[in-house]
C-alpha positions as a Markdown table, in Angstrom:
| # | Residue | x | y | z |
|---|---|---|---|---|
| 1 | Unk | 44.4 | 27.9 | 13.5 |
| 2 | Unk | 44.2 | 26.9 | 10.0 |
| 3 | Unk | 44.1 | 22.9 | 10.6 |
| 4 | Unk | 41.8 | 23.3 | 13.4 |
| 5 | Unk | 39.3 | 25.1 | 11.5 |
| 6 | Unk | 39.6 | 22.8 | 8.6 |
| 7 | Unk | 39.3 | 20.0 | 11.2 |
| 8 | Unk | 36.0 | 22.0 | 12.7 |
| 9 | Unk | 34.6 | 22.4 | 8.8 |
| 10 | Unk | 35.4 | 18.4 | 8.3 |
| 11 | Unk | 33.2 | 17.5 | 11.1 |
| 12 | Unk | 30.5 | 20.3 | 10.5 |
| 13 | Unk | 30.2 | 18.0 | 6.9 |
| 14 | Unk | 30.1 | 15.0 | 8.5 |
| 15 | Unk | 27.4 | 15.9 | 10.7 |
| 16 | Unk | 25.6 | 17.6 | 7.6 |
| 17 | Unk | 25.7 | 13.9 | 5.7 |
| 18 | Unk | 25.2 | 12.0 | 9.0 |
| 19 | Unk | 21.9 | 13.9 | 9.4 |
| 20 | Unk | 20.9 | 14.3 | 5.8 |
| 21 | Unk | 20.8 | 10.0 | 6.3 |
| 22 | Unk | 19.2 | 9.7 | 9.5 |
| 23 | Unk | 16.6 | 12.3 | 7.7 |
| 24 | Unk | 16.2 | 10.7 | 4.3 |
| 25 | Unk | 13.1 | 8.7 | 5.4 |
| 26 | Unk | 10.7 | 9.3 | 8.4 |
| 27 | Unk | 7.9 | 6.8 | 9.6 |
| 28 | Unk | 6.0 | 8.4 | 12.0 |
| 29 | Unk | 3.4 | 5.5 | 14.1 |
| 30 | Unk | 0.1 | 7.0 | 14.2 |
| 31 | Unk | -1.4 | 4.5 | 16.8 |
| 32 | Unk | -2.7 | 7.6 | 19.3 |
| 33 | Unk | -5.2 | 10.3 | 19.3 |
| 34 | Unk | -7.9 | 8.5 | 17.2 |
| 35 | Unk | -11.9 | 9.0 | 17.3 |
| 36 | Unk | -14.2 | 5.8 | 17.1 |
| 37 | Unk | -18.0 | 5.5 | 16.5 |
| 38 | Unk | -20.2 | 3.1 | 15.1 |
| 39 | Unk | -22.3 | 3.9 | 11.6 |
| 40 | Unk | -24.3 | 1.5 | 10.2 |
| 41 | Unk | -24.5 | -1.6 | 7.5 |
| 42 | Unk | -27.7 | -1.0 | 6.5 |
| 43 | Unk | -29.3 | 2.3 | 7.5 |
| 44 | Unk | -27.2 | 5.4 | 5.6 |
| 45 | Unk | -29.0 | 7.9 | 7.5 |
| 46 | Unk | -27.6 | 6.4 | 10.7 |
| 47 | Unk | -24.3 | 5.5 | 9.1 |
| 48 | Unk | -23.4 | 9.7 | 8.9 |
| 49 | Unk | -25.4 | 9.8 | 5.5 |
| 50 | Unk | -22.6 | 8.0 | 3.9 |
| 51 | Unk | -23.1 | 8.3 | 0.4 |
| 52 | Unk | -26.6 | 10.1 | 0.5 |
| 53 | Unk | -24.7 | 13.4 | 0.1 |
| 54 | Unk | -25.1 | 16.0 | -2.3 |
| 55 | Unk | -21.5 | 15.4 | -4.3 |
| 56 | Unk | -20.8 | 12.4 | -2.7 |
| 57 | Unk | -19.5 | 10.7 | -5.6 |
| 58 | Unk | -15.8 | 8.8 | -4.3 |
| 59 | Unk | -14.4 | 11.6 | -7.0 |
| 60 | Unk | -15.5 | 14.4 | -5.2 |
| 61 | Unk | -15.3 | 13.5 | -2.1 |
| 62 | Unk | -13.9 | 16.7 | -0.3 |
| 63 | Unk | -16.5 | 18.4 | -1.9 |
| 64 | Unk | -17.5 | 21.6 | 0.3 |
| 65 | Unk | -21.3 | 20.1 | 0.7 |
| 66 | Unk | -20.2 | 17.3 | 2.2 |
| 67 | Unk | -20.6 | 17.0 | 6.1 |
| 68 | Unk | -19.8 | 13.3 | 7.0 |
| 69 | Unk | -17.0 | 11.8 | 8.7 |
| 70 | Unk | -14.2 | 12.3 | 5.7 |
| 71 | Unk | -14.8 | 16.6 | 6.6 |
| 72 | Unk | -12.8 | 18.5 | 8.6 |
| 73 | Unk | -15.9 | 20.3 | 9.6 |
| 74 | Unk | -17.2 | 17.2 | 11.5 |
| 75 | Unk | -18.0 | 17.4 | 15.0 |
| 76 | Unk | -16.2 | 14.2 | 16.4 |
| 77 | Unk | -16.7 | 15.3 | 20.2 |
| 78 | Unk | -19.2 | 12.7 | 21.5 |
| 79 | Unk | -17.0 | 9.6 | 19.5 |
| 80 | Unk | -14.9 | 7.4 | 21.7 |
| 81 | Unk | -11.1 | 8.0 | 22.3 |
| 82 | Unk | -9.2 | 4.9 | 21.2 |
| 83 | Unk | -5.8 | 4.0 | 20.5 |
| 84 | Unk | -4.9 | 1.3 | 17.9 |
| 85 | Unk | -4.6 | -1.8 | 17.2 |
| 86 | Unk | -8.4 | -1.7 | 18.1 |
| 87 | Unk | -10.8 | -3.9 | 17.7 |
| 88 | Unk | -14.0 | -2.8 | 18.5 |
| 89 | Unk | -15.8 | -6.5 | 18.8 |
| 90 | Unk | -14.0 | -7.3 | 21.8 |
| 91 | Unk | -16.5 | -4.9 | 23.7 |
| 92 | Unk | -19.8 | -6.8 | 21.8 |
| 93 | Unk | -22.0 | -8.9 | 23.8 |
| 94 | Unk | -22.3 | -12.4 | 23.1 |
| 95 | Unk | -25.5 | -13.5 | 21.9 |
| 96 | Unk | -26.4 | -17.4 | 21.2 |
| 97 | Unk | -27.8 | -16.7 | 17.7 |
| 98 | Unk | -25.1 | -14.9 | 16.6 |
| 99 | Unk | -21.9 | -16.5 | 14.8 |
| 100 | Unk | -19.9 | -19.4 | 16.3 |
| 101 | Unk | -16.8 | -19.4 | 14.6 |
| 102 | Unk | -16.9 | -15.7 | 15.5 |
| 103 | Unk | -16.9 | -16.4 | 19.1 |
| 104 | Unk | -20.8 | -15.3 | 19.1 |
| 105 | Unk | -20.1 | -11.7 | 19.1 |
| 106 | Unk | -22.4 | -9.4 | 17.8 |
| 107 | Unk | -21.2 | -8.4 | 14.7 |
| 108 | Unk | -22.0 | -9.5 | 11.1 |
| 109 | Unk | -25.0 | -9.3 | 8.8 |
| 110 | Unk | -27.4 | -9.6 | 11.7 |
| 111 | Unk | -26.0 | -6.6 | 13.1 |
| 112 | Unk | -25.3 | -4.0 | 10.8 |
| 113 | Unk | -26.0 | -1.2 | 14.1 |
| 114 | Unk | -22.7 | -3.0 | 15.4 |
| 115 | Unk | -20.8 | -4.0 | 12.2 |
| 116 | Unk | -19.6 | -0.7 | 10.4 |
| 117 | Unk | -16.9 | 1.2 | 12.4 |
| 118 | Unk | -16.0 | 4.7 | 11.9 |
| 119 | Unk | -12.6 | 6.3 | 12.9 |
| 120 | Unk | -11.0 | 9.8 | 12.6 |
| 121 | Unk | -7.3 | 11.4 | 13.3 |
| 122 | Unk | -6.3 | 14.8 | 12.6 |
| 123 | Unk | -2.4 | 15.7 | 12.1 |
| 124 | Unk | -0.2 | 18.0 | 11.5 |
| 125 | Unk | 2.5 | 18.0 | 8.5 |
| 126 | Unk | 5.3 | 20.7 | 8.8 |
| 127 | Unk | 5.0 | 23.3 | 5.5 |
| 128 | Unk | 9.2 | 22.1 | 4.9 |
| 129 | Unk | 8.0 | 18.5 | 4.3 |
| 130 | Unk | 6.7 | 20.2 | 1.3 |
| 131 | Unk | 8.5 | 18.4 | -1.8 |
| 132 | Unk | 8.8 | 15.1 | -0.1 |
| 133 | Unk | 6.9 | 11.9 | -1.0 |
| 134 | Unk | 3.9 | 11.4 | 1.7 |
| 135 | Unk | 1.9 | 8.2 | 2.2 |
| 136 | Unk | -0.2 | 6.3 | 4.6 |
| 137 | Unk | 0.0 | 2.9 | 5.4 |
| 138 | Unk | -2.4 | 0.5 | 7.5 |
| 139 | Unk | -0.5 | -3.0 | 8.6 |
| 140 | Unk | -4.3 | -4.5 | 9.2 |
| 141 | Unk | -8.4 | -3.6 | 9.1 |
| 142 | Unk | -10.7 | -6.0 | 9.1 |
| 143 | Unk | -12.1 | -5.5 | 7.2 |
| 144 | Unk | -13.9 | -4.0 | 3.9 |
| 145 | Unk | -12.0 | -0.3 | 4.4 |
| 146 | Unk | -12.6 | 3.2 | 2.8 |
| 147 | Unk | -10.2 | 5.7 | 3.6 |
| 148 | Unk | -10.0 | 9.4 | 3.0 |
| 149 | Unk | -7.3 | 11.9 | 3.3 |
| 150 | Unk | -8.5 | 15.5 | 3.8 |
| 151 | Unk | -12.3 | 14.5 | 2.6 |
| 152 | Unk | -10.4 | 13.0 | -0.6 |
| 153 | Unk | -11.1 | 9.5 | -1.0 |
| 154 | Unk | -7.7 | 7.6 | -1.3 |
| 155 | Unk | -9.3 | 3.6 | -2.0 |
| 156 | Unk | -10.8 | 0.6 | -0.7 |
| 157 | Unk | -9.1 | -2.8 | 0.1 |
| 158 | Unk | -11.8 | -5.4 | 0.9 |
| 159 | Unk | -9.7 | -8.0 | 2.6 |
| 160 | Unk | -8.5 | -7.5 | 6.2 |
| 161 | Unk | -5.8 | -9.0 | 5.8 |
| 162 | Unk | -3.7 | -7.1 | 3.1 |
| 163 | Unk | -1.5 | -4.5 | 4.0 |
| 164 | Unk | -3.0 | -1.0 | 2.6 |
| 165 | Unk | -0.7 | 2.0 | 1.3 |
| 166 | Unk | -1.9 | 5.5 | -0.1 |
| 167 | Unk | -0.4 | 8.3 | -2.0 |
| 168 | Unk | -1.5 | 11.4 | 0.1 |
| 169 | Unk | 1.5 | 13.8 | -1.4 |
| 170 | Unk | -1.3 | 15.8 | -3.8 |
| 171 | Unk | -3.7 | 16.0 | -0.7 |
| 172 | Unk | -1.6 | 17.1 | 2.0 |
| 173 | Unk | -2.5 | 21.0 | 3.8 |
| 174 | Unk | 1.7 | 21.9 | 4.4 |
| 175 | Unk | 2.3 | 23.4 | 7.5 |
| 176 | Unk | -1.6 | 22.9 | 8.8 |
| 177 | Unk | -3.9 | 20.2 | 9.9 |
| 178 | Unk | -5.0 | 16.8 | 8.3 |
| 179 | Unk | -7.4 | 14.7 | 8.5 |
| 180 | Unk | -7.4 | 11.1 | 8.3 |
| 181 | Unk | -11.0 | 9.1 | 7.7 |
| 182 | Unk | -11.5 | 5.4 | 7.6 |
| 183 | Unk | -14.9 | 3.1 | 7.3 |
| 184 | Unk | -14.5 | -0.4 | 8.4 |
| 185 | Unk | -17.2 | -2.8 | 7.6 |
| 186 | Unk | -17.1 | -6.4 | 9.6 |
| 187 | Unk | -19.9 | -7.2 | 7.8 |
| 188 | Unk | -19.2 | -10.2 | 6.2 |
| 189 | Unk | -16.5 | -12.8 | 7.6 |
| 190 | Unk | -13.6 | -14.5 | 5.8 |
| 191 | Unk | -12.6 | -17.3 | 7.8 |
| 192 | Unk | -14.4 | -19.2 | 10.2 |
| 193 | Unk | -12.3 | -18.4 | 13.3 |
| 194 | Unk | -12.6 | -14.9 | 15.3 |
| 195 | Unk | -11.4 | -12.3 | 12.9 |
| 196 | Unk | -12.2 | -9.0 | 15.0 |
| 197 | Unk | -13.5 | -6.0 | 13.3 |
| 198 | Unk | -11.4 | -2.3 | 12.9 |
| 199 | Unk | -8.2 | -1.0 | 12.6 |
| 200 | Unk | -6.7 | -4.0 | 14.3 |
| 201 | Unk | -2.9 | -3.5 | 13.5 |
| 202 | Unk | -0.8 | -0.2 | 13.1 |
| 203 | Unk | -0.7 | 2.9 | 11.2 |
| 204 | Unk | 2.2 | 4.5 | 9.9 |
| 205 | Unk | 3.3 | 7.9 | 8.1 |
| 206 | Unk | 6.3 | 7.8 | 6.0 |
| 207 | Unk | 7.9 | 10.7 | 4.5 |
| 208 | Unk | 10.6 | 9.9 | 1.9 |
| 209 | Unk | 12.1 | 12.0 | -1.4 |
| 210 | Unk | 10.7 | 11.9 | -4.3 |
| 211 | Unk | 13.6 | 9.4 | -5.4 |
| 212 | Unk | 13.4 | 6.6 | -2.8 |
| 213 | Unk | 13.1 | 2.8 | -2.0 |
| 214 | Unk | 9.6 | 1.5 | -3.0 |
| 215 | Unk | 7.2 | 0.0 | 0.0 |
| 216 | Unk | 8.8 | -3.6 | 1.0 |
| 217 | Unk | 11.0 | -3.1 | -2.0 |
| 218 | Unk | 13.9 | -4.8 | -1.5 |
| 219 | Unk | 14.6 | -8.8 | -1.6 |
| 220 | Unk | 17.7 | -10.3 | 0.1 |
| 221 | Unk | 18.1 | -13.9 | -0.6 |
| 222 | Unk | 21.6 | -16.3 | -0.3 |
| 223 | Unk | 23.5 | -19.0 | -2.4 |
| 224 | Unk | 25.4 | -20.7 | 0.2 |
| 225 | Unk | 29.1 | -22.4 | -0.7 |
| 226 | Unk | 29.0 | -25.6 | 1.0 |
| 227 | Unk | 30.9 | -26.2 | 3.7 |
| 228 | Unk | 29.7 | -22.7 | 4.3 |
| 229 | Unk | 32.8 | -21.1 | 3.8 |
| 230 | Unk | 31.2 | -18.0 | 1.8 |
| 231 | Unk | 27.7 | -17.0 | 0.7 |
| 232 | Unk | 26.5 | -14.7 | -2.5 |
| 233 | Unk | 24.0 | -12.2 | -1.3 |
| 234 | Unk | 21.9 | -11.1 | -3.4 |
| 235 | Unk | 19.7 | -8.1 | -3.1 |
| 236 | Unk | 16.8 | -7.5 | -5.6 |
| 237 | Unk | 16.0 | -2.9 | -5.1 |
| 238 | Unk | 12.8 | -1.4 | -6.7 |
| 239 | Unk | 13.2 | 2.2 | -6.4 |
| 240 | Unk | 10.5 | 4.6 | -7.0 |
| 241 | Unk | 10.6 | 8.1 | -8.7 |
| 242 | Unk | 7.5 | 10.3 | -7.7 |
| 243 | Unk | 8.4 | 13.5 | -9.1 |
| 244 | Unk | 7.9 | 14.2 | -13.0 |
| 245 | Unk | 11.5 | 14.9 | -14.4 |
| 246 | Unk | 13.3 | 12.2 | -15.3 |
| 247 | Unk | 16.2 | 11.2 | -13.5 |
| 248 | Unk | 19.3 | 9.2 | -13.0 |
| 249 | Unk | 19.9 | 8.1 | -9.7 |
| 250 | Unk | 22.8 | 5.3 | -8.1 |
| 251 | Unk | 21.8 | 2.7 | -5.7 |
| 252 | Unk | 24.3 | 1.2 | -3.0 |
| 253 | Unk | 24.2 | -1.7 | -0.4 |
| 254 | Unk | 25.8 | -2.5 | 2.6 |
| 255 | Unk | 25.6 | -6.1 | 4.5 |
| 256 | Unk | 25.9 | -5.0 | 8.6 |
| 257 | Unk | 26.5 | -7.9 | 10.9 |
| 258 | Unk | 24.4 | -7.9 | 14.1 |
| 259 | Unk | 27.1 | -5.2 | 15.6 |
| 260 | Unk | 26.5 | -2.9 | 12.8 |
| 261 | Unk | 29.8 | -3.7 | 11.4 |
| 262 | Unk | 29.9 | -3.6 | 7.5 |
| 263 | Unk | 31.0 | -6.7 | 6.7 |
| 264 | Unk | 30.0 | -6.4 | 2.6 |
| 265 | Unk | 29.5 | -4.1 | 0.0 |
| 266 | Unk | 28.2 | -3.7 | -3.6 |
| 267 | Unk | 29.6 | -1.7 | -6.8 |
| 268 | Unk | 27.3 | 1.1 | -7.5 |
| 269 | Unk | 24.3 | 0.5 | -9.6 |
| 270 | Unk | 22.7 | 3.2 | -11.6 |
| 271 | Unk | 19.3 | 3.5 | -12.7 |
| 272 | Unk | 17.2 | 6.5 | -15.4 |
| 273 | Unk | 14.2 | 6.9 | -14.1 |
| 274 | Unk | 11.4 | 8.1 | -16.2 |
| 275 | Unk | 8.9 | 10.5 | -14.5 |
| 276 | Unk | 6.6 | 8.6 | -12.2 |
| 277 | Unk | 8.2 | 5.3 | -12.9 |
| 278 | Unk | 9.1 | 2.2 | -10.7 |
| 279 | Unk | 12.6 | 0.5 | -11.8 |
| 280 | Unk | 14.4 | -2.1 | -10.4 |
| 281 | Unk | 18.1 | -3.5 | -9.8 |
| 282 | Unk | 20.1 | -6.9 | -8.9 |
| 283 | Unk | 23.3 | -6.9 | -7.0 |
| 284 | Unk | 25.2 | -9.0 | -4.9 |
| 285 | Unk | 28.0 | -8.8 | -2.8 |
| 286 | Unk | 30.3 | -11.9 | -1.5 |
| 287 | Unk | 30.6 | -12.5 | 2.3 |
| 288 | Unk | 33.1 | -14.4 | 4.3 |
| 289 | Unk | 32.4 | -16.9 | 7.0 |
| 290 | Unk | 29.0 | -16.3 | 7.3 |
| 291 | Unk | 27.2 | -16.3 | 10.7 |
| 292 | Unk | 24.3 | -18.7 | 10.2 |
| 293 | Unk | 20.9 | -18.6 | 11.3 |
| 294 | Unk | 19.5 | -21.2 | 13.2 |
| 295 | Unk | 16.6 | -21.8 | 16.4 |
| 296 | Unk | 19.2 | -21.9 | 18.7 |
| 297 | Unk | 21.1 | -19.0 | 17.4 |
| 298 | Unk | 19.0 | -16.8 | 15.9 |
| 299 | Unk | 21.8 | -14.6 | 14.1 |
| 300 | Unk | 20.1 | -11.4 | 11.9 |
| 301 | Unk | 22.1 | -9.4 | 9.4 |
| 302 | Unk | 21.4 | -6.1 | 8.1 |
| 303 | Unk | 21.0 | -4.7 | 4.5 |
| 304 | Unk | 21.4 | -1.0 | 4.5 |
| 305 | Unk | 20.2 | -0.1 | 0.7 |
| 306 | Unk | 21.5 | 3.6 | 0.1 |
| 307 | Unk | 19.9 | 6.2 | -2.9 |
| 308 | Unk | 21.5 | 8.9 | -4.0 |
| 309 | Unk | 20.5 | 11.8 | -6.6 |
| 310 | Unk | 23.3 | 14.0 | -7.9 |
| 311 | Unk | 25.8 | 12.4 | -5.3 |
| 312 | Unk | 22.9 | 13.6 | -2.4 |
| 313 | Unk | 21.3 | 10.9 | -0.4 |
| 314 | Unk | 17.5 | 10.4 | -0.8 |
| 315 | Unk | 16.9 | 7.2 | 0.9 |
| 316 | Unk | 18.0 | 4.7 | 3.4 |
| 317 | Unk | 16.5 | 1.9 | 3.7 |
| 318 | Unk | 17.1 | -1.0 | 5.9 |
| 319 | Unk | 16.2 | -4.3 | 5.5 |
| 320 | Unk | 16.7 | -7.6 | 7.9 |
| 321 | Unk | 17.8 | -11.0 | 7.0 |
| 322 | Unk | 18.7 | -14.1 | 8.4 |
| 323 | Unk | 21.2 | -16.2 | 6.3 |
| 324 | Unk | 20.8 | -20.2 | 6.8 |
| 325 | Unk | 20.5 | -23.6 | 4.6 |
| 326 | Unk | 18.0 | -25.3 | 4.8 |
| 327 | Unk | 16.8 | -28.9 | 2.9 |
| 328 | Unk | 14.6 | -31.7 | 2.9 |
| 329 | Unk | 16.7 | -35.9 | 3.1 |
| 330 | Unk | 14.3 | -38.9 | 2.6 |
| 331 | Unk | 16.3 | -40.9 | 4.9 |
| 332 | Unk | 17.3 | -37.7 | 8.0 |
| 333 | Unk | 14.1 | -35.6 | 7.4 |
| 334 | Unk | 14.6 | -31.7 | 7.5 |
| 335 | Unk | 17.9 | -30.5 | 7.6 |
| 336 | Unk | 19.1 | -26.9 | 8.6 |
| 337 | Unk | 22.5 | -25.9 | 8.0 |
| 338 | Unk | 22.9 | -29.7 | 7.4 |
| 339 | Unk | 21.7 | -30.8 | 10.6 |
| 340 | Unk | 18.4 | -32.6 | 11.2 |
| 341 | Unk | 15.7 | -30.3 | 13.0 |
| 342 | Unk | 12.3 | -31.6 | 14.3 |
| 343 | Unk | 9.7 | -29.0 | 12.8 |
| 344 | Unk | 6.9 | -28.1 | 15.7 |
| 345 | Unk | 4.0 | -25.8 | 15.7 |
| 346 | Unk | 0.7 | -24.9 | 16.8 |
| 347 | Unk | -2.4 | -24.3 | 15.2 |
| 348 | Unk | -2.5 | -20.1 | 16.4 |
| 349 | Unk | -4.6 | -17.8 | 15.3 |
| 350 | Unk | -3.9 | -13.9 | 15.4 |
| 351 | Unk | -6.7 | -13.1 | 18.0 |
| 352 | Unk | -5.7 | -13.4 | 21.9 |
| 353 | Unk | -8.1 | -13.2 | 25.0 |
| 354 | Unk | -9.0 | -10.0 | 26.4 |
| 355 | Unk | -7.9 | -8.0 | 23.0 |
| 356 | Unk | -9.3 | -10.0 | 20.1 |
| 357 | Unk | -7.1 | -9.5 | 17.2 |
| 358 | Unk | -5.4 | -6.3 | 18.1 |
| 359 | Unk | -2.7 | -8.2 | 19.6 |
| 360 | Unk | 0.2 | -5.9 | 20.4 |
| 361 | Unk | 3.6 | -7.2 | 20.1 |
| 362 | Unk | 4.9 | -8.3 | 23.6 |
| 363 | Unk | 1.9 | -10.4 | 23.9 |
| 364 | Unk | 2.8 | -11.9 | 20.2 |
| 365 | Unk | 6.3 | -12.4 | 21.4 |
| 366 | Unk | 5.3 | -14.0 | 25.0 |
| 367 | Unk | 3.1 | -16.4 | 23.0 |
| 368 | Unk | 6.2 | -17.3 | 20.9 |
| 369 | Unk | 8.3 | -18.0 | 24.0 |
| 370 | Unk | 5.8 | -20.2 | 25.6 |
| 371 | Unk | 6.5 | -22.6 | 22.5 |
| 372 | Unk | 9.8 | -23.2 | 23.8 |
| 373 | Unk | 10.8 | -26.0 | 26.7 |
């Protein structure tokens, strides 16, 4: 009786760490269930009286006299139902005056009834997410976008093509509704080819603990031992710490091969973290044999970066790599893994018929294939 409940407790902890893992971090797609209208470059009246309001200073933007878009109180029921990646030009008209390189849709600086985009999304955040580290991120808007988080205004990122993440921990209603505001302006064009206009790629919410993996934070690069016999991973980790206690915390890697087998493994590094700060740490670990990347055999490792707090996991974070050799020989051209390899490629821009730059994945991936004989 006595081993079988010892051997029932065992498992009950296992399944307790197992799940404290899986839970550590949470990104949650937000690509349904958003609200679209057009505003206006030109006109603030007809653009929702952005920035006519009384209070409307970026500061005090969830001020209670405010009625635009970025409040809760809104009334969104006559705005169009989309899902993203959108991108609103793709339903434009063509007109011969307008721009070429922009496929002579109707959008840009002659347009301005046509070239600011409004869109809206209201969610709900569970009151025990309270204490965790809550941000929003945007993979693409083209471009020139304002966003709000529960009428507070989080920042702008004039390029569409930079990846956009926001702090909304201080901001978030626990265990109620939020609302989520952005302003896209196509006004104005960065390149000369068809660039789209909106929220064009997709948008993420990601829950993490205070002490966790910063955004795209970790770095995984090789030193191959010729014949490649063995390879030196190394594996640059900047950790954040959001809450405001300092704190000491250890950081852990494991190399899985492509069956999830761990196939390397680091000592244990540990960091102090001062409150609010961002540190960093270099490791490596030695692997055996490696299984190269190449075109015709595409092998993918994983890089499974573990933080823990008080001997408590806070954060896993995965990353994907690909190791492979690669040189250029005056005399045999590019080499990989010490084999000659024509290079070929196509001029391809991000846009696609029928979706304009809100091109989902299959269709990137079909595009790919096509490349091949």
């Amino acid at each position: 009786m006595k081993t079988r409940l010892l051997l029932l407790a065992t498992a009950l902890m296992l399944t307790l760490s197992i799940t404290a893992q899986t839970n550590a971090r949470e990104s949650i797609l937000l690509d349904k269930g958003w609200k679209f209208a057009f505003g206006h470059a030109a006109d603030p009246k007809k653009d929702f009286n952005c920035g006519t309001e009384y209070f409307n200073y970026l500061t005090k933007a969830n001020s209670i006299h405010n009625e635009g878009p970025y409040a809760m109180k809104f009334n969104d029921a006559d705005w169009q139902e989309v899902s993203i990646p959108h991108d609103w030009a793709t339903t434009l008209p063509y007109a011969p005056e307008a721009s070429h390189s922009h496929g002579y849709k109707t959008v840009g600086y002659k347009y301005p009834e046509t070239s600011v985009g409004w869109y809206r999304k209201v969610i709900s955040i569970p009151a025990n997410d309270e204490g965790k580290h809550i941000s929003l991120r945007f993979d693409g808007i083209f471009r020139n976008a304002r966003v709000w988080f529960n009428g507070f205004y989080m920042g702008t990122e004039p390029s569409g093509y930079a990846t956009q993440i926001y702090d909304v921990t201080e901001y978030v209603n626990y265990g109620g509704q939020n609302l989520i505001c952005v302003r896209a302006d196509a006004t104005l064009e960065e390149g000369w080819f068809y660039e789209g206009a909106g929220i064009y790629r997709d948008a993420w919410l990601t829950k993490t603990s205070a002490v966790s993996v910063a955004p795209f934070g970790t770095f995984v690069y090789a030193d191959i031992k010729q014949p490649y016999t063995s390879a030196t991973i190394h594996i640059d980790t900047e950790v954040n710490n959001h809450s405001l206690k300092a704190t000491t915390c250890e950081v852990e890697q494991r190399l899985l091969d492509a069956e999830g087998h761990e196939v390397g493994k680091t000592t244990i590094a540990t960091i102090t973290l001062r409150p609010k700060e961002t540190s960093d740490c270099k490791q490596t670990l030695s692997l055996q044999a490696p299984h190269l990347w190449s075109t015709t055999d595409p092998y993918l490792y994983k890089v499974e970066t573990t933080v823990k707090v008080d001997g408590h996991v806070t954060d896993v974070y995965e990353t994907t790599t690909g190791i492979r050799d690669i040189a250029f020989d005056a005399d045999r051209g590019f080499l990989l893994n010490g084999q000659p390899l024509k290079l070929k490629g196509v001029n391809m821009h991000q846009d696609h018929a029928g979706v304009g730059a809100a091109m989902p994945e299959a269709l990137m991936a079909w595009r790919i294939k096509q490349l091949t004989p």
